[in-house]
mmCIF file of the N, C-alpha and C atoms, coordinates in Angstrom:
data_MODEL
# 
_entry.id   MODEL 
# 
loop_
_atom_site.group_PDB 
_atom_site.id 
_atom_site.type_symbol 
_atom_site.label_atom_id 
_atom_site.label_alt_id 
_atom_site.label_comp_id 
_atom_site.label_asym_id 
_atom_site.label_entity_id 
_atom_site.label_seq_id 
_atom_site.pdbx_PDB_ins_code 
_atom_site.Cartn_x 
_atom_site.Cartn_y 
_atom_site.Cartn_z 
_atom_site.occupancy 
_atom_site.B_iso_or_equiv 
_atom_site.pdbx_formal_charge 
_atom_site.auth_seq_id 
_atom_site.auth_comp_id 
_atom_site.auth_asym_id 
_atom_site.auth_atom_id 
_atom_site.pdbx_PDB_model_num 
ATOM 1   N N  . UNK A 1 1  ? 43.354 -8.068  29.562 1.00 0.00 ? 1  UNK A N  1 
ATOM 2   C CA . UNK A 1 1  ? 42.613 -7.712  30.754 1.00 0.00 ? 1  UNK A CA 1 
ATOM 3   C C  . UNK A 1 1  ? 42.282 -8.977  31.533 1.00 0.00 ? 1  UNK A C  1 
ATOM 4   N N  . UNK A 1 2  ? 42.410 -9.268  32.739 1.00 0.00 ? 2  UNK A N  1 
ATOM 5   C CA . UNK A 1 2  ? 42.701 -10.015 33.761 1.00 0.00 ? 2  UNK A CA 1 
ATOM 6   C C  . UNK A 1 2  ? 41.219 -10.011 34.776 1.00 0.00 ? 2  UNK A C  1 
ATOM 7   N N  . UNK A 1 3  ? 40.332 -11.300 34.483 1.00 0.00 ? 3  UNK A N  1 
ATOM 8   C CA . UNK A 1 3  ? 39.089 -10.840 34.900 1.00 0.00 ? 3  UNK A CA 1 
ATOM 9   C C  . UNK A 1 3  ? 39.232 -10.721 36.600 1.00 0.00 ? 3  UNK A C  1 
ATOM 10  N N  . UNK A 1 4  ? 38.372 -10.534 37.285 1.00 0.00 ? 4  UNK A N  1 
ATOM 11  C CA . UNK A 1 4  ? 38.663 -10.422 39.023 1.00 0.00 ? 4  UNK A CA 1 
ATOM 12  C C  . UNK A 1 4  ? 38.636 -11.485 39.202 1.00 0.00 ? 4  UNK A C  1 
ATOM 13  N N  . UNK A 1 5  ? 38.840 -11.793 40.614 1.00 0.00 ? 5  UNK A N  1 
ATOM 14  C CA . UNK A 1 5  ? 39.229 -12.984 40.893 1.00 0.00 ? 5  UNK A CA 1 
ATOM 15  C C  . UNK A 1 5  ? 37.804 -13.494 41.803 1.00 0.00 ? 5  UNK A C  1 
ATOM 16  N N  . UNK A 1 6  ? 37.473 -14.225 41.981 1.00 0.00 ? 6  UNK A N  1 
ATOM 17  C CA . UNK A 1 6  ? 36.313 -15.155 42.348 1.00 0.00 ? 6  UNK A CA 1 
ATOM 18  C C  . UNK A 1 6  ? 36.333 -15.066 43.952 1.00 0.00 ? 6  UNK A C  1 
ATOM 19  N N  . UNK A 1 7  ? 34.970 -14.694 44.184 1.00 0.00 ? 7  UNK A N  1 
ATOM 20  C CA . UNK A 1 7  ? 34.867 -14.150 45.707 1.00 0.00 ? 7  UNK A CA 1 
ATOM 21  C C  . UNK A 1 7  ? 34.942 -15.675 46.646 1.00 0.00 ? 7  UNK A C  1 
ATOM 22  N N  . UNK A 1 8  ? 35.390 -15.465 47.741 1.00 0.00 ? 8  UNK A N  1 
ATOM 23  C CA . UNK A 1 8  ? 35.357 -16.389 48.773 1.00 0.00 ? 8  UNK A CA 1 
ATOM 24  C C  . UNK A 1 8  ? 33.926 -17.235 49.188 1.00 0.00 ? 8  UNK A C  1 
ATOM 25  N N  . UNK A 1 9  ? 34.258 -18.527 49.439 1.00 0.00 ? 9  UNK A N  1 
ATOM 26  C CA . UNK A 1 9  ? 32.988 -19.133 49.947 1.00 0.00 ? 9  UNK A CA 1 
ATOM 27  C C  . UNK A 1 9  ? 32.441 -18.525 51.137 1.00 0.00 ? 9  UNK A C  1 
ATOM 28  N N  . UNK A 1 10 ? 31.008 -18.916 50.661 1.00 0.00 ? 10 UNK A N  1 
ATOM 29  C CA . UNK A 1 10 ? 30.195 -18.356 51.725 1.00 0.00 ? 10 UNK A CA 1 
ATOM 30  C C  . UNK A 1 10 ? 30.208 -18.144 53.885 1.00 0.00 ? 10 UNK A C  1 
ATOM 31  N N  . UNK A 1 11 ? 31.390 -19.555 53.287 1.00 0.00 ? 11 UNK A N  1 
ATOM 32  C CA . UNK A 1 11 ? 31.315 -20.153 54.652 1.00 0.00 ? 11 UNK A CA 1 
ATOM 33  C C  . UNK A 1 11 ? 32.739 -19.288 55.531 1.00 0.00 ? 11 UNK A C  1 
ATOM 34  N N  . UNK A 1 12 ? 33.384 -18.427 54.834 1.00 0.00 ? 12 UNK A N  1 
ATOM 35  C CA . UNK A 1 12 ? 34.332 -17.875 54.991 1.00 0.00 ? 12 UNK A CA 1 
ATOM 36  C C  . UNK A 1 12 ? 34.019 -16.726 55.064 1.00 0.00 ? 12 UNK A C  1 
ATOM 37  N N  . UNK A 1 13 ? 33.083 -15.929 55.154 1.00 0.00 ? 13 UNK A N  1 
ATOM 38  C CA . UNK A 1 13 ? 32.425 -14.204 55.243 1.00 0.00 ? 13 UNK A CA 1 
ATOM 39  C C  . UNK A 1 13 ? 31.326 -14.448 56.201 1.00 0.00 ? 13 UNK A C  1 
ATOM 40  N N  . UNK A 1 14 ? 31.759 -12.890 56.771 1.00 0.00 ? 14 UNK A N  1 
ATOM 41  C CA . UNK A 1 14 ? 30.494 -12.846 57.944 1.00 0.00 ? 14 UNK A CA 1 
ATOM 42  C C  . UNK A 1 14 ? 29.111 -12.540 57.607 1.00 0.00 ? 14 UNK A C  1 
ATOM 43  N N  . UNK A 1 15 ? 28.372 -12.608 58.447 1.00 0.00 ? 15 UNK A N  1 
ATOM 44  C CA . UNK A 1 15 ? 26.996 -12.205 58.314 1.00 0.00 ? 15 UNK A CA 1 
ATOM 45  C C  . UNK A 1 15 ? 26.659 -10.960 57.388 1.00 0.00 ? 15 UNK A C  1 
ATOM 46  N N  . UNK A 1 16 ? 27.223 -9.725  57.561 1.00 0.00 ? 16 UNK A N  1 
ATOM 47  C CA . UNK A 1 16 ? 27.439 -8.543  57.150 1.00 0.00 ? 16 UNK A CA 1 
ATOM 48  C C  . UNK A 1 16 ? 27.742 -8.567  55.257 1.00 0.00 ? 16 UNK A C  1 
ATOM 49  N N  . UNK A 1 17 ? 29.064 -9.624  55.063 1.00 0.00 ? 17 UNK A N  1 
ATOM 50  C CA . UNK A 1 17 ? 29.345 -9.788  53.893 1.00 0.00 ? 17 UNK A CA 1 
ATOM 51  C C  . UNK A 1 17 ? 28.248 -10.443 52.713 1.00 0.00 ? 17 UNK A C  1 
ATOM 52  N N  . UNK A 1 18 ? 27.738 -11.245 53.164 1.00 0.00 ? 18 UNK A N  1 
ATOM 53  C CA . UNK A 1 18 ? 26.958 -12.179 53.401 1.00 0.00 ? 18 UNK A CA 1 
ATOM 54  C C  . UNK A 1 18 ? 25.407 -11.203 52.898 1.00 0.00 ? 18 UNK A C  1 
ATOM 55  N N  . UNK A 1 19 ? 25.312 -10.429 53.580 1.00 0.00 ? 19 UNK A N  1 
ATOM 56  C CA . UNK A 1 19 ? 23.913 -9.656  53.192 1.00 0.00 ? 19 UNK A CA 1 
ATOM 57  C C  . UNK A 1 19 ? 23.915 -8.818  52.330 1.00 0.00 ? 19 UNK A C  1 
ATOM 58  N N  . UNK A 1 20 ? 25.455 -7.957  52.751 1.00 0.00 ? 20 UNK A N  1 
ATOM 59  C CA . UNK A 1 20 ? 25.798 -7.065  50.984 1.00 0.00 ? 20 UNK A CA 1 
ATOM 60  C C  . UNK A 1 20 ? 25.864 -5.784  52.036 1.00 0.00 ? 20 UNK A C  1 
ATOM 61  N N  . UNK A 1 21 ? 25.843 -6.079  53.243 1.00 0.00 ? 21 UNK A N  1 
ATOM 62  C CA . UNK A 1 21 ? 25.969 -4.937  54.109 1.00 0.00 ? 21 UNK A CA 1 
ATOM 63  C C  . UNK A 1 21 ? 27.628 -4.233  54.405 1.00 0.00 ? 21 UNK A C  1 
ATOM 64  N N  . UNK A 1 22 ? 28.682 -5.390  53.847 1.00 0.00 ? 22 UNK A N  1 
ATOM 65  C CA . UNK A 1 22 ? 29.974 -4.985  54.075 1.00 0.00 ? 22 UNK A CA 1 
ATOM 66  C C  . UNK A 1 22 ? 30.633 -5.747  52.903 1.00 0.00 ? 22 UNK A C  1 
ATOM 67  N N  . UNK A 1 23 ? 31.577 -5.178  52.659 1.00 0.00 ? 23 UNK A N  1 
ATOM 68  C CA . UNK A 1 23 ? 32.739 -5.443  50.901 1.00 0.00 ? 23 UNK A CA 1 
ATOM 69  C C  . UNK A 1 23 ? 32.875 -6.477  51.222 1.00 0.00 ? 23 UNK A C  1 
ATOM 70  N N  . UNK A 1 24 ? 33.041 -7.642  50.012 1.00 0.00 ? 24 UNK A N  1 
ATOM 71  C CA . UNK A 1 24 ? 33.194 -8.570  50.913 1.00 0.00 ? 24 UNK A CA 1 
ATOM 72  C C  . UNK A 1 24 ? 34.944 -9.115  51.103 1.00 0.00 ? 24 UNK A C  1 
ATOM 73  N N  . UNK A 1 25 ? 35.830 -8.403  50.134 1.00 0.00 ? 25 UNK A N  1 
ATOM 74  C CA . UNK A 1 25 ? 37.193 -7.921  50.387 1.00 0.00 ? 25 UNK A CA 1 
ATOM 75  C C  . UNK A 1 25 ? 37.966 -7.877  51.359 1.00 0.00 ? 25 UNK A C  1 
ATOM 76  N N  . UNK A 1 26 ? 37.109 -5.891  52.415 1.00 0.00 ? 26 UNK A N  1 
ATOM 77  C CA . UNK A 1 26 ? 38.093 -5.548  53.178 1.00 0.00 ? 26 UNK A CA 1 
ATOM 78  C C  . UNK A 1 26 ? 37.162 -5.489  54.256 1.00 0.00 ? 26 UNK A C  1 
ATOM 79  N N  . UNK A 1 27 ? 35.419 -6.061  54.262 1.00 0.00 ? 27 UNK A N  1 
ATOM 80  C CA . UNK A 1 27 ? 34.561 -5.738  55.192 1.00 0.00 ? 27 UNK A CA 1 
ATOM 81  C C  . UNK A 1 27 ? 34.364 -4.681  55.836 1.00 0.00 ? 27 UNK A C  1 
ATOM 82  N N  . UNK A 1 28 ? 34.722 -3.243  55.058 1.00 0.00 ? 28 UNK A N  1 
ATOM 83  C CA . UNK A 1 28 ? 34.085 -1.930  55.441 1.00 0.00 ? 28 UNK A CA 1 
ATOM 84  C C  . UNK A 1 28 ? 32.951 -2.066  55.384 1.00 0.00 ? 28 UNK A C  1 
ATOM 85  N N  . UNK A 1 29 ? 31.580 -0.971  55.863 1.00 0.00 ? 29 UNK A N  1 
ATOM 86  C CA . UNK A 1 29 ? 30.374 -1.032  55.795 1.00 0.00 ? 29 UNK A CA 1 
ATOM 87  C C  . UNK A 1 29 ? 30.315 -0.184  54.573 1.00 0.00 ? 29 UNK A C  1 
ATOM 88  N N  . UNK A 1 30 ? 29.508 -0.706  53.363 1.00 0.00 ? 30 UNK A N  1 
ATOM 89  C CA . UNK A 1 30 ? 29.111 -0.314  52.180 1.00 0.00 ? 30 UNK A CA 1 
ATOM 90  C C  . UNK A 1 30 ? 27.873 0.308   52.035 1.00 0.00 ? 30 UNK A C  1 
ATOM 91  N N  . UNK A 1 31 ? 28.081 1.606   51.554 1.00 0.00 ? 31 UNK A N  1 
ATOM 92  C CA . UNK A 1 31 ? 27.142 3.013   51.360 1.00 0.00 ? 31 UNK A CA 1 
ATOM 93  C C  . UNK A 1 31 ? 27.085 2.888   50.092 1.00 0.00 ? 31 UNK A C  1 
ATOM 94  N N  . UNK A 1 32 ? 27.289 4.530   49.658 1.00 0.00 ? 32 UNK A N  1 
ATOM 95  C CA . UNK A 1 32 ? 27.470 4.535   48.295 1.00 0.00 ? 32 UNK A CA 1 
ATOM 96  C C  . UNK A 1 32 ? 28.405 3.899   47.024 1.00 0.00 ? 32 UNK A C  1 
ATOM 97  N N  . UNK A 1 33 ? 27.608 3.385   46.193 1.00 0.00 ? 33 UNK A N  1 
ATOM 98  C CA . UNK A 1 33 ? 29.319 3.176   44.776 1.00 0.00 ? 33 UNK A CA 1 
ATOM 99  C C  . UNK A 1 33 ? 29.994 1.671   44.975 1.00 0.00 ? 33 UNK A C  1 
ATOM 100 N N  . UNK A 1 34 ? 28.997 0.693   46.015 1.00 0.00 ? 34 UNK A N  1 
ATOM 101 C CA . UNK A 1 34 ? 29.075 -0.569  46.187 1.00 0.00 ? 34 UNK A CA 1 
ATOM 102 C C  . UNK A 1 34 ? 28.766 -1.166  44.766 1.00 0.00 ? 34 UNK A C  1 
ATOM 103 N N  . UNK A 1 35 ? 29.584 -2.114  44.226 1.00 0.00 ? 35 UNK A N  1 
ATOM 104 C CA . UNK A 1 35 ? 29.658 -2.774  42.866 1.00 0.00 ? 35 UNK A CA 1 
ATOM 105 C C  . UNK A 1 35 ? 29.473 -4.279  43.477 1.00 0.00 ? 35 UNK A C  1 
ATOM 106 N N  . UNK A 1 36 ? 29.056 -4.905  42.548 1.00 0.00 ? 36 UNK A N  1 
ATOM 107 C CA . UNK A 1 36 ? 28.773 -6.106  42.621 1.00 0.00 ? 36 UNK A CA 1 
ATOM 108 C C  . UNK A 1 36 ? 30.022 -6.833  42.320 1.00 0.00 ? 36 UNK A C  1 
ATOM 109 N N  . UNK A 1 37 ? 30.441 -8.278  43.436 1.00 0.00 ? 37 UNK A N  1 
ATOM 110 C CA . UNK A 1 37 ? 31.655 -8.902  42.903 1.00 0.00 ? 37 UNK A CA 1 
ATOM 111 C C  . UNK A 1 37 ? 31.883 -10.083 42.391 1.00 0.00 ? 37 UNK A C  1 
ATOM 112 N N  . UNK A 1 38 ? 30.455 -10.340 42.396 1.00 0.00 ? 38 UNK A N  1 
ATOM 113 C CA . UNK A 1 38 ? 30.023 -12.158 42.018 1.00 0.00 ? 38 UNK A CA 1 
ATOM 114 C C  . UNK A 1 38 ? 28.815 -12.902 43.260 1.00 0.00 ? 38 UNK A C  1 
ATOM 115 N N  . UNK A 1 39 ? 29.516 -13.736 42.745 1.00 0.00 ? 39 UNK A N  1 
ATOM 116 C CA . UNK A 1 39 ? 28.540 -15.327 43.720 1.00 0.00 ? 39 UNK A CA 1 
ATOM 117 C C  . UNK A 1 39 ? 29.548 -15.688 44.561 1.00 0.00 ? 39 UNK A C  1 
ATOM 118 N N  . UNK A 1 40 ? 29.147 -15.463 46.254 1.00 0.00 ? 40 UNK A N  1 
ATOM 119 C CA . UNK A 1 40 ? 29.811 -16.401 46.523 1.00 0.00 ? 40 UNK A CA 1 
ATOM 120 C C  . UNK A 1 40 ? 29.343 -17.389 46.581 1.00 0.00 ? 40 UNK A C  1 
ATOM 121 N N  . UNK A 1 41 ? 30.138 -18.391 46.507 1.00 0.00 ? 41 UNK A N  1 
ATOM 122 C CA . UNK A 1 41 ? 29.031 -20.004 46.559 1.00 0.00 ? 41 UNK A CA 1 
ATOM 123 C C  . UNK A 1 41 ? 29.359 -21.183 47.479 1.00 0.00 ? 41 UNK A C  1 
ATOM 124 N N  . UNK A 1 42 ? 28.537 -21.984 48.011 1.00 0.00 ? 42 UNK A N  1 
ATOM 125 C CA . UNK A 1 42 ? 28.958 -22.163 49.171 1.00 0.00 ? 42 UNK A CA 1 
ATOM 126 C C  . UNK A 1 42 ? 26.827 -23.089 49.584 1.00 0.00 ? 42 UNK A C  1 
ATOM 127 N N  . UNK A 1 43 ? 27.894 -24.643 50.463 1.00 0.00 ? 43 UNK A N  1 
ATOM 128 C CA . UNK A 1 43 ? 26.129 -25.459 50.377 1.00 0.00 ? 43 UNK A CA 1 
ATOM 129 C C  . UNK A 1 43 ? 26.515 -25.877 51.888 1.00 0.00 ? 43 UNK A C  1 
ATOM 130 N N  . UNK A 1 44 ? 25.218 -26.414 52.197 1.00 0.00 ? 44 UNK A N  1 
ATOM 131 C CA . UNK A 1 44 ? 25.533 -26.711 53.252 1.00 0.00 ? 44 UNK A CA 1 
ATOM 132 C C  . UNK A 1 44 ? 23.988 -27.877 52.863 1.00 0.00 ? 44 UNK A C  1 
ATOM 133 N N  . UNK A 1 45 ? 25.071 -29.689 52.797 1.00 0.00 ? 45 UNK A N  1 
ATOM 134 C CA . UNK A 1 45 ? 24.310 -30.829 52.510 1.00 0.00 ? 45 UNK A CA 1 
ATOM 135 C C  . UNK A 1 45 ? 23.683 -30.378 50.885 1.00 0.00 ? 45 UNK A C  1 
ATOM 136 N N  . UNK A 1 46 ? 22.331 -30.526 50.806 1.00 0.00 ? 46 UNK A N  1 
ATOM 137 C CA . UNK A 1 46 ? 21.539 -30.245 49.564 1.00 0.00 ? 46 UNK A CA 1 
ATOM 138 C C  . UNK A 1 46 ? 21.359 -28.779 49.421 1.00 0.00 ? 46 UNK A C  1 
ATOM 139 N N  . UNK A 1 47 ? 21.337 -27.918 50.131 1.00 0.00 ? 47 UNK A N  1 
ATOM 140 C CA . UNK A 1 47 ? 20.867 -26.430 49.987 1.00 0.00 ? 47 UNK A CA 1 
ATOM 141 C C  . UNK A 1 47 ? 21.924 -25.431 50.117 1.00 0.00 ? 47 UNK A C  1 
ATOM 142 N N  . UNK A 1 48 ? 21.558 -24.425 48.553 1.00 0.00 ? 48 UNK A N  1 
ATOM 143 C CA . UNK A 1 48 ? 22.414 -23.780 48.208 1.00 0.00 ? 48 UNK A CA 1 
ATOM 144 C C  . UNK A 1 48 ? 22.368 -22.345 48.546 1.00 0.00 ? 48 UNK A C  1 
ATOM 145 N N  . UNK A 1 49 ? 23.958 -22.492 49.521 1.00 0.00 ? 49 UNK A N  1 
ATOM 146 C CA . UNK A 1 49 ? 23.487 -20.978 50.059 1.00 0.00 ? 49 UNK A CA 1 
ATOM 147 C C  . UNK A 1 49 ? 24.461 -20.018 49.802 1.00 0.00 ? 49 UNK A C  1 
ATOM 148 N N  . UNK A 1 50 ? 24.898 -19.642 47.859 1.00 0.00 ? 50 UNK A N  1 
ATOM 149 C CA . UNK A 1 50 ? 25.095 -18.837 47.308 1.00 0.00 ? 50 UNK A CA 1 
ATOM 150 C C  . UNK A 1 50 ? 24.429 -17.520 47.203 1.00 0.00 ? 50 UNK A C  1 
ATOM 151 N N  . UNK A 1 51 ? 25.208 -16.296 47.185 1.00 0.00 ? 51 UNK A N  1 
ATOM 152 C CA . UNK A 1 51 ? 24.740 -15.146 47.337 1.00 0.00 ? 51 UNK A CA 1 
ATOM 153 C C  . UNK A 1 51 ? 25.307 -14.473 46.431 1.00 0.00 ? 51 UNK A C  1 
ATOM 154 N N  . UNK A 1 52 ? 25.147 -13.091 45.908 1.00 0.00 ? 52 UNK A N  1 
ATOM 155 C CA . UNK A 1 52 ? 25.501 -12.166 45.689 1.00 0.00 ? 52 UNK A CA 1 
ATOM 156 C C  . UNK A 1 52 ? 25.986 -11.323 46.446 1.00 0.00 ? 52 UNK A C  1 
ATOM 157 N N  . UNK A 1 53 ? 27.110 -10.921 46.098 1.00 0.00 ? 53 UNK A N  1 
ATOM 158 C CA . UNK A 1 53 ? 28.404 -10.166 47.270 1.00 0.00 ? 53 UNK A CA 1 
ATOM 159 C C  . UNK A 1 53 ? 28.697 -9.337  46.556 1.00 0.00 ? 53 UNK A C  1 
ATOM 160 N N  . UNK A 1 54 ? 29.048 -7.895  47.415 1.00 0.00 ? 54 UNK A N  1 
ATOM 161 C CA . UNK A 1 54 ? 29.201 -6.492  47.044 1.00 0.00 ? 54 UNK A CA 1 
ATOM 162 C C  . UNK A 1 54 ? 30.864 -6.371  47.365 1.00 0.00 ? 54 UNK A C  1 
ATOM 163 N N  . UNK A 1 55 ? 31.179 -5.001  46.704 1.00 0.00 ? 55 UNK A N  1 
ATOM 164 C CA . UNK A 1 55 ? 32.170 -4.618  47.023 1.00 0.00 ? 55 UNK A CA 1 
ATOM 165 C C  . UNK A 1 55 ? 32.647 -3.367  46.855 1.00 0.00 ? 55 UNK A C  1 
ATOM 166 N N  . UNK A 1 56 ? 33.663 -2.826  48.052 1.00 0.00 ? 56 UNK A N  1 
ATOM 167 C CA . UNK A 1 56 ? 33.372 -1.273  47.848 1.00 0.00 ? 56 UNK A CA 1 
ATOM 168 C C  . UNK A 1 56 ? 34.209 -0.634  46.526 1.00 0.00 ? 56 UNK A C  1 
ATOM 169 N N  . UNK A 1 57 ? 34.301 0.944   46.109 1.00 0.00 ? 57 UNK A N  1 
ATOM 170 C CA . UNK A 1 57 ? 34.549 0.935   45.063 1.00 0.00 ? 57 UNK A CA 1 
ATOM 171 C C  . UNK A 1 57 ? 36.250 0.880   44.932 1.00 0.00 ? 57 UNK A C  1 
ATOM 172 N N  . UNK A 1 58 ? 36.911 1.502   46.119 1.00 0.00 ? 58 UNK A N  1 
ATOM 173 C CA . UNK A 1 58 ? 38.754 0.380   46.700 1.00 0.00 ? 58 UNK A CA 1 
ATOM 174 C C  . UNK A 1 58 ? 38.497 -1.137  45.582 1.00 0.00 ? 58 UNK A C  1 
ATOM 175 N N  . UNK A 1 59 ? 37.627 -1.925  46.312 1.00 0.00 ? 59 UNK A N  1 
ATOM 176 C CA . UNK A 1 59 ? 38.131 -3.412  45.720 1.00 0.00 ? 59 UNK A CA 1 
ATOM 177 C C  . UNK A 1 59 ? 37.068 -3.937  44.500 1.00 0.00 ? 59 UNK A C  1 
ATOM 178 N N  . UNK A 1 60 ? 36.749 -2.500  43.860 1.00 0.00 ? 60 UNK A N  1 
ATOM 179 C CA . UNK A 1 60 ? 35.752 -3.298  42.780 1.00 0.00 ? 60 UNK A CA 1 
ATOM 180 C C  . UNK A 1 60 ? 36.344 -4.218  42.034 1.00 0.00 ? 60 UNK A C  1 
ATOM 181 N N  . UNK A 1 61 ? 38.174 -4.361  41.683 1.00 0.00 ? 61 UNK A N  1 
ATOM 182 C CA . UNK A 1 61 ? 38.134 -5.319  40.627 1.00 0.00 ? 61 UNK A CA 1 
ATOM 183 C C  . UNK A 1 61 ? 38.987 -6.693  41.626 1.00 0.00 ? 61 UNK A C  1 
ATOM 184 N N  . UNK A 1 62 ? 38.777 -6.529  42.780 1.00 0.00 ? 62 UNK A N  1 
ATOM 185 C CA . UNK A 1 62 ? 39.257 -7.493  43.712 1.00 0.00 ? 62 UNK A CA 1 
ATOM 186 C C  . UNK A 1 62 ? 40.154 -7.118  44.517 1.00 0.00 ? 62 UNK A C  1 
ATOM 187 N N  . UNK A 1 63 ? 40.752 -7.842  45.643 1.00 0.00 ? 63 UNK A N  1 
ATOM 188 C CA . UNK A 1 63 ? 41.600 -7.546  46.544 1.00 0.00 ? 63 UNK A CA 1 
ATOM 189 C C  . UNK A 1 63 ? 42.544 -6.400  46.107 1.00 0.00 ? 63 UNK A C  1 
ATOM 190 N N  . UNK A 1 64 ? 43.437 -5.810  47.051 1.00 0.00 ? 64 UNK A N  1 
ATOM 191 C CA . UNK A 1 64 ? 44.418 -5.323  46.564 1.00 0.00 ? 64 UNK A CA 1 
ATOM 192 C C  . UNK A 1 64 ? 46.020 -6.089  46.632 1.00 0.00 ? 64 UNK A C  1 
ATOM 193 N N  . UNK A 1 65 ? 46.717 -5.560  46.385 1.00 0.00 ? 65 UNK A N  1 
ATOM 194 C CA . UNK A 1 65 ? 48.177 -6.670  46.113 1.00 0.00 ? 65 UNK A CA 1 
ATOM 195 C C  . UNK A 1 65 ? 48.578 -7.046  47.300 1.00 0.00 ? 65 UNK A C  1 
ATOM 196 N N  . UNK A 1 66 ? 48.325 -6.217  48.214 1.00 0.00 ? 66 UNK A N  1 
ATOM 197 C CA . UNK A 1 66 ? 48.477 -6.671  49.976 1.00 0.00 ? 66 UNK A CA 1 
ATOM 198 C C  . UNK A 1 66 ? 48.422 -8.044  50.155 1.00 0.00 ? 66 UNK A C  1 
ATOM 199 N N  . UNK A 1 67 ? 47.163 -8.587  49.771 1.00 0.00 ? 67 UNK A N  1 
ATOM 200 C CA . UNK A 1 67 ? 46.510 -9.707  50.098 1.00 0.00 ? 67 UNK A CA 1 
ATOM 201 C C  . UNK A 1 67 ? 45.339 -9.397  51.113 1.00 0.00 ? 67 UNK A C  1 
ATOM 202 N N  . UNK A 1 68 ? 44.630 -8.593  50.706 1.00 0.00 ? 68 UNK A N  1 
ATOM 203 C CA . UNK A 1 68 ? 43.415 -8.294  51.976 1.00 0.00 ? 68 UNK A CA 1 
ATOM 204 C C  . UNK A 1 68 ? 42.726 -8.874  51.692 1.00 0.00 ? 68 UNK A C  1 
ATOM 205 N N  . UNK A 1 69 ? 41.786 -10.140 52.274 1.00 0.00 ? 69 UNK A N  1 
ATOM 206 C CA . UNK A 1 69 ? 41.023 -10.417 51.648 1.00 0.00 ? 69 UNK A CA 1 
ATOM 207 C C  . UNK A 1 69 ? 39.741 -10.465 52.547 1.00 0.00 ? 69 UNK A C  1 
ATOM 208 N N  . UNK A 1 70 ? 39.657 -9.952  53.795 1.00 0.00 ? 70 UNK A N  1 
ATOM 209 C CA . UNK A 1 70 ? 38.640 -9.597  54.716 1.00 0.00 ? 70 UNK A CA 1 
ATOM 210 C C  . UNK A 1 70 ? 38.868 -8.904  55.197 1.00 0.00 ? 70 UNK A C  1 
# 
């Protein structure tokens, strides 16, 4: 089993992704059955502005083979 793959830096997702308001994958708006996909992580100088990023239940175990990754 092949763990998911590690969400994008912070500095690379929008506001939306960013709050947990959209996947942070395919950036649909996330309702119900949103799974958690990690940290994204991501500083800006000394301060760390890692988050917790959602994802809908399409990309709970990461992108799809497409390559979608927003």
């Amino acid at each position: 089993m092949t763990a998911p793959p590690k969400p994008p830096s912070v500095h690379e997702l929008s506001y939306g992704q960013c709050a947990g308001w959209n996947c942070v994958w395919c950036g649909t708006k996330l309702t119900i059955g949103a799974v958690s996909a990690g940290i994204a992580e991501g500083y800006s100088g000394a301060h760390d502005l890692s988050v917790e990023v959602f994802a809908c239940p399409d990309h709970a175990n990461g992108p799809d083979r497409k390559g979608d990754q927003r």
